[in-house]
Residue frames as qw, qx, qy, qz and C-alpha x, y, z in Angstrom:
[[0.754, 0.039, -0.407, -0.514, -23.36, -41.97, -42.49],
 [0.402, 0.040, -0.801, 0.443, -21.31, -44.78, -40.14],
 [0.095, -0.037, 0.602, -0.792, -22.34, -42.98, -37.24],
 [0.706, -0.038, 0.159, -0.689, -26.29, -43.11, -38.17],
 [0.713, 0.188, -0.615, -0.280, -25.91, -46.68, -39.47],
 [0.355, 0.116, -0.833, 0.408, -24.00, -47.79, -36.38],
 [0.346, 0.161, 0.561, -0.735, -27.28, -46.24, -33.89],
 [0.811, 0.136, -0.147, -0.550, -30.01, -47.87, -36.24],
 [0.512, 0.269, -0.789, 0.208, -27.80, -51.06, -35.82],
 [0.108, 0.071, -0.659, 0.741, -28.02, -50.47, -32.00],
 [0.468, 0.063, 0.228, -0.852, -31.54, -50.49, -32.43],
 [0.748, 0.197, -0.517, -0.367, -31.83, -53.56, -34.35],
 [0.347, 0.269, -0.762, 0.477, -29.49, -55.11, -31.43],
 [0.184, -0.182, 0.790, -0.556, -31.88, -53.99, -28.98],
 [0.730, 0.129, -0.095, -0.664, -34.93, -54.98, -30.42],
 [0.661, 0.205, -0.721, 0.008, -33.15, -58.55, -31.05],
 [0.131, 0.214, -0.804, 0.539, -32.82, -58.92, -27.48],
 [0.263, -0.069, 0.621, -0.735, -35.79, -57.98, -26.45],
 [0.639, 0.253, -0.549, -0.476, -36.90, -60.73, -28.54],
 [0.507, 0.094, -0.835, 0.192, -35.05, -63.35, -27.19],
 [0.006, 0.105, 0.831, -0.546, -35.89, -62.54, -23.72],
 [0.536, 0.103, -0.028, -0.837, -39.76, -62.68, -24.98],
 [0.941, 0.235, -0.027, -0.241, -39.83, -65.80, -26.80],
 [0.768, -0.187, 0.554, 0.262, -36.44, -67.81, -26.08],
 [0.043, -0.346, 0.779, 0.521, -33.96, -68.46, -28.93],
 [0.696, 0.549, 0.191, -0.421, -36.39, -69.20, -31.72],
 [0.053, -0.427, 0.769, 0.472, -35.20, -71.81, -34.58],
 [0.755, 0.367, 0.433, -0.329, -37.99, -72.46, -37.17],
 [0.651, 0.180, 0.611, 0.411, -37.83, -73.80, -40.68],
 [0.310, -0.065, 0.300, 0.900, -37.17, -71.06, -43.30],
 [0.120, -0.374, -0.917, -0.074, -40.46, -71.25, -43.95],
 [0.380, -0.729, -0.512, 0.249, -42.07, -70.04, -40.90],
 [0.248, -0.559, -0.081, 0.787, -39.59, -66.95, -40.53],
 [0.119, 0.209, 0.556, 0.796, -40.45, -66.43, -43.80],
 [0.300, -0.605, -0.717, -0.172, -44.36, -66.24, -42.68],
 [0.426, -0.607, -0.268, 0.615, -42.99, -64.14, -39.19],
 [0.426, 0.119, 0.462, 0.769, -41.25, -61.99, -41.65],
 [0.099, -0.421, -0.785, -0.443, -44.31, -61.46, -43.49],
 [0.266, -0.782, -0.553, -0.108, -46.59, -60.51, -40.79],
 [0.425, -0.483, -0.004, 0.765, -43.81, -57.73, -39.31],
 [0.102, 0.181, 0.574, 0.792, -43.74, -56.38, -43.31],
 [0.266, -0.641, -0.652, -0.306, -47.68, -56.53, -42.64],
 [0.263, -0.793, -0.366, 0.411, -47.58, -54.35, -39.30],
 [0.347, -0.440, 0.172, 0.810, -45.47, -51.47, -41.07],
 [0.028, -0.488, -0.620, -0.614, -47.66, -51.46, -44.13],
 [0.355, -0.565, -0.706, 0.238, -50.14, -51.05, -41.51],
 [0.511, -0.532, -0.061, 0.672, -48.46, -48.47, -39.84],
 [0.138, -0.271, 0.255, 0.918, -47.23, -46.34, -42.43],
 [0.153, -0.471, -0.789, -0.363, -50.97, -46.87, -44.48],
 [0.245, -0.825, -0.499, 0.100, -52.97, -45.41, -41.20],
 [0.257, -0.540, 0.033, 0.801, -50.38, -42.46, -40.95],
 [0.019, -0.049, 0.517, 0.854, -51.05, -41.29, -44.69],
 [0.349, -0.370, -0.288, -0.811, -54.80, -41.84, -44.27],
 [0.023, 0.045, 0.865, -0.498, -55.60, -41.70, -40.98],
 [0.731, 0.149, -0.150, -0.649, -59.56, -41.73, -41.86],
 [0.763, 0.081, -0.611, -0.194, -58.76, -45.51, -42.29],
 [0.137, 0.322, -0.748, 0.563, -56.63, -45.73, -38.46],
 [0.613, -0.401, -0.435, -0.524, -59.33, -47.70, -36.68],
 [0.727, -0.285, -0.469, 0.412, -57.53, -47.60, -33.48],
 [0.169, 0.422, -0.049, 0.889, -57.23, -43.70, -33.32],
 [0.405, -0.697, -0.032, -0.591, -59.72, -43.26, -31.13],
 [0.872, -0.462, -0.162, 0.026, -58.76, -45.07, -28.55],
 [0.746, -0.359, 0.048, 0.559, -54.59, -44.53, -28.63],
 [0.068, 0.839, -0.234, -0.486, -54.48, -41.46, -31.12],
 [0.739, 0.639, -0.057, -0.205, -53.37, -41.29, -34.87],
 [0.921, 0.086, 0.190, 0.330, -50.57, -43.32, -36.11],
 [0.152, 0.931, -0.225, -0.244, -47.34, -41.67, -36.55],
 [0.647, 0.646, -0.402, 0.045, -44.47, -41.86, -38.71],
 [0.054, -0.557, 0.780, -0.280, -42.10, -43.11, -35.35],
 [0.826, 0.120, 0.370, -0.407, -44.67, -46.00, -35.22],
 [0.875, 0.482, -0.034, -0.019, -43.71, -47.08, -38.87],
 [0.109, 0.805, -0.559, 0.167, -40.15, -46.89, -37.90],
 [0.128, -0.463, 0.840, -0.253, -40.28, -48.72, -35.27],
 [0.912, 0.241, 0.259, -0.209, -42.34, -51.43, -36.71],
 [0.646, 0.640, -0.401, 0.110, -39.29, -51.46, -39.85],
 [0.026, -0.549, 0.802, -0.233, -36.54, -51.92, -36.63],
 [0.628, -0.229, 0.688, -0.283, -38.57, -54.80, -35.49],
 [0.872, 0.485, -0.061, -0.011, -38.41, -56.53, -39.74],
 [0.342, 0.745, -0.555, 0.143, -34.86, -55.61, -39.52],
 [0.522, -0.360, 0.620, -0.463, -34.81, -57.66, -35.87],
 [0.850, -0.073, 0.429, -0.298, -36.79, -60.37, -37.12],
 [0.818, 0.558, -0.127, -0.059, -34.34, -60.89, -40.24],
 [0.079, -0.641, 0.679, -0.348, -31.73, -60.73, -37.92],
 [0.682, -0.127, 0.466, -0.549, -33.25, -63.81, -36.37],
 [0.894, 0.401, 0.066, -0.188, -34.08, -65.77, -39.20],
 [0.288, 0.849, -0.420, 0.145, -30.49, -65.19, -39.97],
 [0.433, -0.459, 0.649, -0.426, -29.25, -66.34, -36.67],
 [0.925, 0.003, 0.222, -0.308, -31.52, -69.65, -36.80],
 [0.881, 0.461, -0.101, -0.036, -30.35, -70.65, -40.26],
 [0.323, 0.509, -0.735, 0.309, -26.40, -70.35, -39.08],
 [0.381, -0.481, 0.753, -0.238, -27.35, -72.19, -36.14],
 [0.887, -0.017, 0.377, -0.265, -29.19, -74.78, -37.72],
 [0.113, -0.520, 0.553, 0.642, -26.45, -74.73, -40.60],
 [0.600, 0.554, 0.563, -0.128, -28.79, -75.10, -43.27],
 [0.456, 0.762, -0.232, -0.397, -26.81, -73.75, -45.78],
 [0.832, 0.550, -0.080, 0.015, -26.26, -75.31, -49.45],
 [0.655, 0.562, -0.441, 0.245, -22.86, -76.62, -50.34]]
């Protein structure tokens, strides 16, 4: 179980990066990542929604039907962006007490 935990990690790692080098070190107000968050959550709904009825997938024609490695890797990039949010709040040290 380590061993898959430690490569879904290692995906979460690279996905973080290839954040940063997208959009720079990113330090918003709990808020906002809350909102980011959110709209990640929202692509994996998405995602895992058009794969169970693709009849709804309104992008199939054009790139083919949504699959289940889609809705994965929509979840590594929530895991990524909570990683982030994470990150922010220790740098901005915004925690209580």
């Amino acid at each position: 179980m380590a061993e898959k935990t430690g490569a879904v990690l290692g995906e979460v790692l690279a996905e973080r990066q290839r954040q940063d080098a997208k959009w720079g070190q990113q330090d918003h107000d709990p808020s906002t990542w809350l909102m980011v968050l959110a709209e990640e959550v929202g692509e994996a709904n998405q995602a895992v929604f058009e794969t169970l009825f693709p009849t709804y997938d309104k992008r199939a024609a054009q790139h083919g039907p949504r699959t289940l490695a889609e809705y994965r890797q929509e979840l590594i990039q929530v895991a990524a962006v909570a990683v982030a949010a994470i990150e922010s709040l220790d740098r901005q040290d915004q925690l209580p007490g």
